[in-house]
N, C-alpha and C positions, 0 to 999 in steps of 0.2 A: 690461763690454763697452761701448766708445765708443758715442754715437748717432754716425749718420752725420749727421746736419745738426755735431755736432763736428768732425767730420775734412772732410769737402767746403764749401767758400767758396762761395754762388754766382756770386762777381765776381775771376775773377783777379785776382794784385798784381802781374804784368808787363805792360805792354804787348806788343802784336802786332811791333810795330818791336824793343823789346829781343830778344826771343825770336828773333827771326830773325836779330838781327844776334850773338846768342850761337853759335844753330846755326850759321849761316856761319865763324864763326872756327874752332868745333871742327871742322867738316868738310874745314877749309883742313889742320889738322892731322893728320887722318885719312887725307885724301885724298895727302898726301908719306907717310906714313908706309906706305901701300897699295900706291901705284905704287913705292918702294923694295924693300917687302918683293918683290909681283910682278915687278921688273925682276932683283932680285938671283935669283929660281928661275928663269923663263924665259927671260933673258938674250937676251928680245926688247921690245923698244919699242914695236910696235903690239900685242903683248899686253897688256904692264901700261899702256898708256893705254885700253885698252875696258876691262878690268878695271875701270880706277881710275873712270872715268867715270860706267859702271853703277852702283859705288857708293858713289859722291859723292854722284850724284841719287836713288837712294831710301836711303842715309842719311838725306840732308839732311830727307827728308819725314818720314821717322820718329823726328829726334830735334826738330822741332819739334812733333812729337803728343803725344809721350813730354814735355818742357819743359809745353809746356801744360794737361794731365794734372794732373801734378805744381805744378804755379801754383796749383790750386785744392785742392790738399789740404795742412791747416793742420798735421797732426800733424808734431812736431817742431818747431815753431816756437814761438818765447817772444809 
């Protein structure tokens, strides 16, 4: 069994600016791909924009937690 001081970094190896500007871009993806899905079922426009909206914004919070999480844990890496 790994020690944990193995697998947890104390000092992430991204910065706070990469991560964010990572989440942004996947979100940007998510976020057309959300409001498509939602406009092609409800075949209304101010639905799939509250949809998409909601969650655009707490995606975006949870995959920069998720990203920075993952920044500090080394297994799998050479």
């Amino acid at each position: 069994m790994m020690k944990r001081s193995r697998i947890l970094k104390t000092k992430p190896t991204e910065t706070h600016a990469r991560s964010i500007v990572k989440a942004v871009v996947y979100r940007v993806l998510i976020v057309l791909s959300v409001f498509i899905i939602t406009y092609a079922t409800t075949h209304r426009v101010a639905d799939a924009a509250s949809i998409t909206g909601l969650t655009a914004i707490s995606g975006t919070i949870i995959y920069y937690i998720y990203e920075r999480v993952w920044s500090r844990i080394t297994w799998g890496r050479n």
